[in-house]
GULUM-34965 format. One record per residue (C-alpha): x, y, z negated; residue number from 1. Coordinates in steps of 0.2 Angstrom, whole numbers, plus 2048, in hexadecimal, padded with zeros to 3 digits. Each point is the difference from the previous one (the first is absolute). Example, Ala and Ser with C-alpha at 12.3 -4.5 7.8 and 13.67 -1.06 7.14 Angstrom:
BEGIN
BAFI    x    y    z  seq
BAFI  83E  7EA  7D9    1
BAFI  806  811  803    2
// end
This chain:
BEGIN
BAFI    x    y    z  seq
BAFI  5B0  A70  599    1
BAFI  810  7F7  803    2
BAFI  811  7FE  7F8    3
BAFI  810  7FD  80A    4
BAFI  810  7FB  7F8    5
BAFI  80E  80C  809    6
BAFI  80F  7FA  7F5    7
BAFI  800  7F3  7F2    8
BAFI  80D  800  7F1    9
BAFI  804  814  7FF   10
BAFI  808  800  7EF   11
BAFI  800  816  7FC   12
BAFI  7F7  80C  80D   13
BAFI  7FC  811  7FC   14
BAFI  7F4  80A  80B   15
BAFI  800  812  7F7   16
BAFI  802  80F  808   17
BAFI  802  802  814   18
BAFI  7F8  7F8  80F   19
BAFI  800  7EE  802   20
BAFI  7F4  7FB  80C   21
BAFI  7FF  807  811   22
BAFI  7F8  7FC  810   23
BAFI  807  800  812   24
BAFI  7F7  804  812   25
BAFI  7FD  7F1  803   26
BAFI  7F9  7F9  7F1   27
BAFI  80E  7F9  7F6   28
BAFI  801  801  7ED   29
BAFI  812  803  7F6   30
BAFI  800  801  7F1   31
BAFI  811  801  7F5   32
BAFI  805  7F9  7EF   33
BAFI  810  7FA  7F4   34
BAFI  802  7EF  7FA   35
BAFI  80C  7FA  7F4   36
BAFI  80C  7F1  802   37
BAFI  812  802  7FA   38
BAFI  7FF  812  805   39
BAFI  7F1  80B  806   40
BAFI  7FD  802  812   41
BAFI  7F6  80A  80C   42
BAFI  7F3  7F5  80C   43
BAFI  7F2  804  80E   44
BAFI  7F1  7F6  801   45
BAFI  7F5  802  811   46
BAFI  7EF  7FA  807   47
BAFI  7F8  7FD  80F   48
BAFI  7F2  7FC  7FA   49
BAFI  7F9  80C  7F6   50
BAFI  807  7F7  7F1   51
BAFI  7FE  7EC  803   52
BAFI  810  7FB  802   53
BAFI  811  809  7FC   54
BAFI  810  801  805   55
BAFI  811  807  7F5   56
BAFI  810  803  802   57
BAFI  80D  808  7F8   58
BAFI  804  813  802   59
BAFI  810  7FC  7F1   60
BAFI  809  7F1  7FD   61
BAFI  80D  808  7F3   62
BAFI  803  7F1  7F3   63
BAFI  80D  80D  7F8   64
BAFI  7F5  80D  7FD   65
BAFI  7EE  805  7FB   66
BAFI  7F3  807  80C   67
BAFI  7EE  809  7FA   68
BAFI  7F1  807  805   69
BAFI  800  804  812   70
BAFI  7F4  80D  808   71
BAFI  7FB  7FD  813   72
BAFI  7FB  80C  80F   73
BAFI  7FE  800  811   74
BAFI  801  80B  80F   75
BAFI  7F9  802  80E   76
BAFI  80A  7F6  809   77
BAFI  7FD  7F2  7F4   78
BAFI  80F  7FE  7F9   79
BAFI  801  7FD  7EC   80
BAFI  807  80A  7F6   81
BAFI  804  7F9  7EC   82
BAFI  809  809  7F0   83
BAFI  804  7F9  7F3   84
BAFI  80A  7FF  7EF   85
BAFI  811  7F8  7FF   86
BAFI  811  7FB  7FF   87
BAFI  80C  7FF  80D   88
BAFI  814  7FB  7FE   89
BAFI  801  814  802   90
BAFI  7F7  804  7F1   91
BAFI  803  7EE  7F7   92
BAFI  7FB  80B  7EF   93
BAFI  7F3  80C  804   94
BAFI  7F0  7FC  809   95
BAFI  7FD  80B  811   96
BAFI  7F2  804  80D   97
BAFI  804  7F4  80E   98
BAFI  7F8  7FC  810   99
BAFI  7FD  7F6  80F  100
BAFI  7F5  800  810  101
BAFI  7FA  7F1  80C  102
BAFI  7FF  804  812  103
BAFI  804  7ED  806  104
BAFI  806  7FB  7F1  105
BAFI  803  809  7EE  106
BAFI  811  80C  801  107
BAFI  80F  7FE  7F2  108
BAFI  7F9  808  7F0  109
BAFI  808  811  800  110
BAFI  804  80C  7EE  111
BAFI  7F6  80F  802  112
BAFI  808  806  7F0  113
BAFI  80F  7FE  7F6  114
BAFI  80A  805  7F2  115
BAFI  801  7FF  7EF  116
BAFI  7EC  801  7F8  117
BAFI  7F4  7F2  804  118
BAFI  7F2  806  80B  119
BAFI  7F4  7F2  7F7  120
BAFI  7F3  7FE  7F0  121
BAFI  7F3  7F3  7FB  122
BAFI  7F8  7F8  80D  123
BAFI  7FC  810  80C  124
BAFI  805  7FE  813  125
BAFI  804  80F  809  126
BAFI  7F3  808  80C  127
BAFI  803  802  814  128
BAFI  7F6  809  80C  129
BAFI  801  804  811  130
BAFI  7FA  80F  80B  131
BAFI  7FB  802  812  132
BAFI  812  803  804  133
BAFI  803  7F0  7FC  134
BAFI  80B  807  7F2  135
BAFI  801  7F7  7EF  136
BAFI  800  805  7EF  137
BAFI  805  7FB  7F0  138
BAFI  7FC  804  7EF  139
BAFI  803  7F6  7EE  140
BAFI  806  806  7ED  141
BAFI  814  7FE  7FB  142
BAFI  80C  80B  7FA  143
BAFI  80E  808  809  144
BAFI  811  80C  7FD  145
BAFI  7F4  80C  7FE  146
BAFI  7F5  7F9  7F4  147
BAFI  80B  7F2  7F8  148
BAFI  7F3  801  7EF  149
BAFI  7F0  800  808  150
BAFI  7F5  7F7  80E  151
BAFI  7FC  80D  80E  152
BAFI  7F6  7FD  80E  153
BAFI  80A  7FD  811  154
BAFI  7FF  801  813  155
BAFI  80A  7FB  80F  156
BAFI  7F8  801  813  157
BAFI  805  7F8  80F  158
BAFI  7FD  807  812  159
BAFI  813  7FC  80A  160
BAFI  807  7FD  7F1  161
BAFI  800  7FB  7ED  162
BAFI  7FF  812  7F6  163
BAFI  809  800  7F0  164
BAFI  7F5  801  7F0  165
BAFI  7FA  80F  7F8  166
BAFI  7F7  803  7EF  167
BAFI  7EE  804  804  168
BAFI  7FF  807  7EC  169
BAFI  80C  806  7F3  170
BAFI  7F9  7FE  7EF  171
BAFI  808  7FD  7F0  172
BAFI  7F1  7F3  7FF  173
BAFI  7FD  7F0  808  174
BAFI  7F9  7FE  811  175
BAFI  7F9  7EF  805  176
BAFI  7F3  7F5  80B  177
BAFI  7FE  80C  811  178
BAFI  7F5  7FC  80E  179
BAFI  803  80A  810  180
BAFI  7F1  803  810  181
BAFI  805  80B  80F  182
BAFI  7EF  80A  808  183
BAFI  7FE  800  814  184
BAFI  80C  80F  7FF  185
BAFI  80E  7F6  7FA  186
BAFI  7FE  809  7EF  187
BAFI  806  7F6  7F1  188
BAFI  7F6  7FE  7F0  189
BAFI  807  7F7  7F0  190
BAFI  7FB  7FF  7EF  191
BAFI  807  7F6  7F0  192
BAFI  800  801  7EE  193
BAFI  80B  80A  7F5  194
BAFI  803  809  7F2  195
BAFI  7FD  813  804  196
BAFI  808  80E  7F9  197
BAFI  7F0  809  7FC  198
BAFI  7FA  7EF  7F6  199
BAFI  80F  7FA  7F8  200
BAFI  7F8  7F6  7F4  201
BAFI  7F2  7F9  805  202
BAFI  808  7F1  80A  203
BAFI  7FE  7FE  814  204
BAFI  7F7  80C  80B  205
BAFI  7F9  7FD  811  206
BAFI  80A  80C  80B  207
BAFI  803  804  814  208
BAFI  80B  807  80D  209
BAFI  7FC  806  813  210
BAFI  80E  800  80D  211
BAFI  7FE  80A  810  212
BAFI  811  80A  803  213
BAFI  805  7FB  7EF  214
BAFI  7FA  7F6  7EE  215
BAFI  7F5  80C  7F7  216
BAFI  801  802  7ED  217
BAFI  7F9  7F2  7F6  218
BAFI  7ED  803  7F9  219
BAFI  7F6  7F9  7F3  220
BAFI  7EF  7F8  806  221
BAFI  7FC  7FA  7EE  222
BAFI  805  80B  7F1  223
BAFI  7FC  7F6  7F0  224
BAFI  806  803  7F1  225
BAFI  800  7F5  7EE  226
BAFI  80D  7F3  808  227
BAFI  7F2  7F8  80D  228
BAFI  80C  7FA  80D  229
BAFI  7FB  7FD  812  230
BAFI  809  7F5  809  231
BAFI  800  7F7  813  232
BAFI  7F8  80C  80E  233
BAFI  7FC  7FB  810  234
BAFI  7FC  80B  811  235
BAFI  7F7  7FF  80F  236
BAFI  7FB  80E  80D  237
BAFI  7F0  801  80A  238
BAFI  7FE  803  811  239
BAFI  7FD  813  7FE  240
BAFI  810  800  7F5  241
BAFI  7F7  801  7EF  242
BAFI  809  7FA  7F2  243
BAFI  7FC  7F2  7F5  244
BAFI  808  7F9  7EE  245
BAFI  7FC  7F1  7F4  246
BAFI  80A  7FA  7F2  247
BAFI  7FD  7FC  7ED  248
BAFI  801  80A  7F2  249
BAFI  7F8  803  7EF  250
BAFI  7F7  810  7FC  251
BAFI  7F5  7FE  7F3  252
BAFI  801  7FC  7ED  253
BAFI  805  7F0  7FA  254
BAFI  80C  801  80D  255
BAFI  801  7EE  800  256
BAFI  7F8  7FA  813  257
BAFI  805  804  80F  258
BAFI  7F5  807  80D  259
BAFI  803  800  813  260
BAFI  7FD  814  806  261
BAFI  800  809  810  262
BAFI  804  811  806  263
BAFI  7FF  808  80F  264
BAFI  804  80F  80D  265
BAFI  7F7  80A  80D  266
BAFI  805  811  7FE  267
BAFI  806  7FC  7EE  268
BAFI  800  7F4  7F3  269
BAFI  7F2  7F8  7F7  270
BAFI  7FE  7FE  7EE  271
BAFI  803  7EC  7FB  272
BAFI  7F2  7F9  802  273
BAFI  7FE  7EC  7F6  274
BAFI  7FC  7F2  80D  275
BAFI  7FF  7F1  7F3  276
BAFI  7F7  7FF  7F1  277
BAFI  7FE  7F6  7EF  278
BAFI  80E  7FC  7F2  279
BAFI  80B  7F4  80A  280
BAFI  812  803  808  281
BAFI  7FF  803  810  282
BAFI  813  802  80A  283
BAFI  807  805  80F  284
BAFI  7F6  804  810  285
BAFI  802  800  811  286
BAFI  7F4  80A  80C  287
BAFI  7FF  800  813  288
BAFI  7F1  80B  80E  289
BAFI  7F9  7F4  80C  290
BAFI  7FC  809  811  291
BAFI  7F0  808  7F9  292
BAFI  808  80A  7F4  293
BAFI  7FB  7F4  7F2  294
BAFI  80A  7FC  7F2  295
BAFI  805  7F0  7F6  296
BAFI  80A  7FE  7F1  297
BAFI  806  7EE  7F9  298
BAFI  808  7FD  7EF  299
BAFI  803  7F4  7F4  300
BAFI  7F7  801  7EF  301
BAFI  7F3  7FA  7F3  302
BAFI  7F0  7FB  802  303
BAFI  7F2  7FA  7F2  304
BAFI  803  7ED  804  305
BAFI  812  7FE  806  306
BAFI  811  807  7FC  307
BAFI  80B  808  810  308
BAFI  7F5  800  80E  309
BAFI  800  808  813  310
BAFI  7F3  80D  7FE  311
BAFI  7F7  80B  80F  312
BAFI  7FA  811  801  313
BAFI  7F9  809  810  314
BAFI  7FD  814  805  315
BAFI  7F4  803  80E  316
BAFI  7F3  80C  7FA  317
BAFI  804  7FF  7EB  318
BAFI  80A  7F1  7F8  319
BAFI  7FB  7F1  7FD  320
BAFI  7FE  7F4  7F2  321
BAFI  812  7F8  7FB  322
BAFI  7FD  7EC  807  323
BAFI  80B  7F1  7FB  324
BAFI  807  7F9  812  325
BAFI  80A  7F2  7FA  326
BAFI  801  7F7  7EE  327
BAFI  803  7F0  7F8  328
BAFI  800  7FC  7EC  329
BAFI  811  7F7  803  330
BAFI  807  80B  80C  331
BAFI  805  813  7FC  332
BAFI  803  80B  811  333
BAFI  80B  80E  804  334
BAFI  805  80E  80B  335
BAFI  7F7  803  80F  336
BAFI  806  808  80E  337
BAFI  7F5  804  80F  338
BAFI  7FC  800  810  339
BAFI  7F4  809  80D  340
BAFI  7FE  7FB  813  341
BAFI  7F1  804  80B  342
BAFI  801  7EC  806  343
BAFI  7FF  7F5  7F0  344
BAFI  7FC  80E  7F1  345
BAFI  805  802  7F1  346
BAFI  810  7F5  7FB  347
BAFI  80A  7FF  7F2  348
BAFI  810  7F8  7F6  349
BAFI  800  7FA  7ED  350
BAFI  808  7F4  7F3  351
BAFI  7F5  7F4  7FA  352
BAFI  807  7F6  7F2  353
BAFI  7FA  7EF  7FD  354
BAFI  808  7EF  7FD  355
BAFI  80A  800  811  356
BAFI  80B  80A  808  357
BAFI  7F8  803  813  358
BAFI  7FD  80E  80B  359
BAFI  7F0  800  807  360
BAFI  7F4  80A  80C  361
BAFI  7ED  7FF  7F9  362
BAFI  7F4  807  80E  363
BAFI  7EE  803  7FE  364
BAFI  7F3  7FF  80E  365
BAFI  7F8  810  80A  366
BAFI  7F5  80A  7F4  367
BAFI  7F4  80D  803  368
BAFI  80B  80F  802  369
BAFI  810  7F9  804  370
BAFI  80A  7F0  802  371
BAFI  80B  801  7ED  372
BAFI  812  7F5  801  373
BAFI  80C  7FA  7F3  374
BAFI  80F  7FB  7FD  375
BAFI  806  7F8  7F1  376
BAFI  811  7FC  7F9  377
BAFI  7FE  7F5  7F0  378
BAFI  80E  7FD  7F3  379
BAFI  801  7FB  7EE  380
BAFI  812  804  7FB  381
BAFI  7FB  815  7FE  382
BAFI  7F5  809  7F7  383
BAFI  7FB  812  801  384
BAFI  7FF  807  7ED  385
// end
């Protein structure tokens, strides 16, 4: 294994939610991050190298007002795409969707919303896809004229131009935490967690939505009862356009630990099924399909010996055992956030907080299967509780 440093004295980051890491055609990491001086700003790391040495530069440079938790993209052309939430000195009191893209250099953010309801939460960045138009699409929690009282789930699209945003879900519930996939017939897929009308007391469910010629009405994938919230999902498609959802949840008495759990769809969905075991927290997952059709989740939990670690689980014929990737007793580590390429595997972004502040890539030599990558972002000014 190796560790390379890609930016030292990062004082706040925040890698929930979204995509931060991508890869280009012709090899080049990007990766996408906050970091807080006076005010929050938006920066782009890359490598060349397959991780060794980094280089960043600034996608913001507001010192008025506060940028956070980019989500990065990129088209065919290889252009970046990146949305995120902030302020502007057109919405100086309400945080918007904003955006920017880097053709030969990065554009002037742009507000992809506006008005009077901040589009913004706890430490959840906004998700964006893109199709095999080239089209881009949007999707985050906020509130609008609409629904000033709750948080709904939201969508804007881009194909000549910037579409205005629409509520994907109407509830008199919150809505939070989507993840969006489009299928190789530009179909889009996004679920989140909410509160349903059908289970109105029992705290978060895992739901979903399908556009084709329009949004569909929201589902339940999970319908637990005896408040046993599920939070966080995440969603990937295969390559024959099936269906697949991880998040956490509790679903069995005492209610007190978090499991990570997985649903998913071929002709229908599947019944939950619990992918981690034992009587530790385990918290919000991120899955990804290699070109095989195989599936890897990461997520940051317990284990017996250490306290927040990285931890691993495979699908190719049945799961596999929960492993411990990356722990340390002084060093707890948070929200990964990966990455699949048919050139260097299986890659990922995390918060590793220790007694420094410095972003890091940590790459592991070939293994049987697969080369596995990492990158690491380490900070000790923010804790996940």
């Amino acid at each position: 294994m190796a560790v390379y440093t890609i930016k030292s004295g990062v004082s706040q980051s925040s890698i929930e939610g979204g995509c931060k890491l991508v890869k280009d055609s012709v090899g080049r990491l990007h990766t996408v991050y906050f970091r807080t001086a006076t005010k929050s700003n938006i920066f782009h790391s890359y490598s060349d190298d397959n991780g060794k040495t980094w280089t960043e530069e600034p996608i913001t440079n507001d010192t008025t007002y506060n940028q956070y938790y980019p989500s990065i993209a990129i088209d065919s052309q290889g252009y970046l795409h990146v949305v995120w939430i902030g302020e502007s000195a057109s919405s100086p009191t309400y945080y918007q969707i904003r955006y920017s893209k880097y053709t030969t250099s990065w554009s002037s953010p742009v507000d992809l919303t506006s008005g009077s309801y901040s589009q913004y939460y706890s430490f959840y960045s906004p998700y964006i896809v893109i199709d095999s138009n080239d089209y881009l699409h949007v999707v985050w929690y906020g509130k609008s004229s609409s629904s000033p009282t709750y948080d709904q789930i939201r969508y804007l699209k881009y194909t000549n131009s910037w579409s205005s945003a629409i509520n994907i879900t109407s509830e008199n519930y919150n809505q939070q935490c989507p993840s969006i996939a489009v299928d190789s017939n530009n179909y889009l897929h996004v679920v989140w967690e909410g509160v349903s009308p059908s289970y109105p007391d029992s705290g978060p469910q895992i739901r979903y939505s399908k556009y084709v010629s329009s949004w569909s009405p929201p589902i339940d994938l999970t319908t637990e009862s005896d408040y046993r919230p599920q939070h966080y999902p995440t969603i990937a498609i295969d390559s024959n356009n099936n269906l697949h959802v991880v998040w956490e949840g509790t679903f069995s008495s005492p209610y007190t630990s978090n499991f990570i759990r997985y649903s998913k769809y071929t002709t229908s969905w599947s019944s939950p099924i619990m992918i981690s075991s034992g009587n530790t927290y385990e918290w919000e997952p991120h899955i990804v399909i290699d070109s095989s059709n195989n599936l890897h989740v990461v997520w940051y939990g317990d284990d017996p010996t250490y306290y927040e670690v990285i931890r691993y689980t495979e699908y190719t014929t049945d799961w596999s055992n929960p492993i411990s990737l990356l722990y340390s007793a002084d060093e707890a580590c948070y929200f990964p956030n990966p990455l699949w390429t048919s050139k260097t595997g299986f890659c990922f972004v995390f918060i590793g907080e220790g007694v420094s502040d410095i972003v890091k890539f940590y790459i592991t030599e070939p293994v049987i299967k697969r080369m596995m990558s990492f990158i690491q972002f380490e900070r000790s000014s923010m804790r996940k509780y």
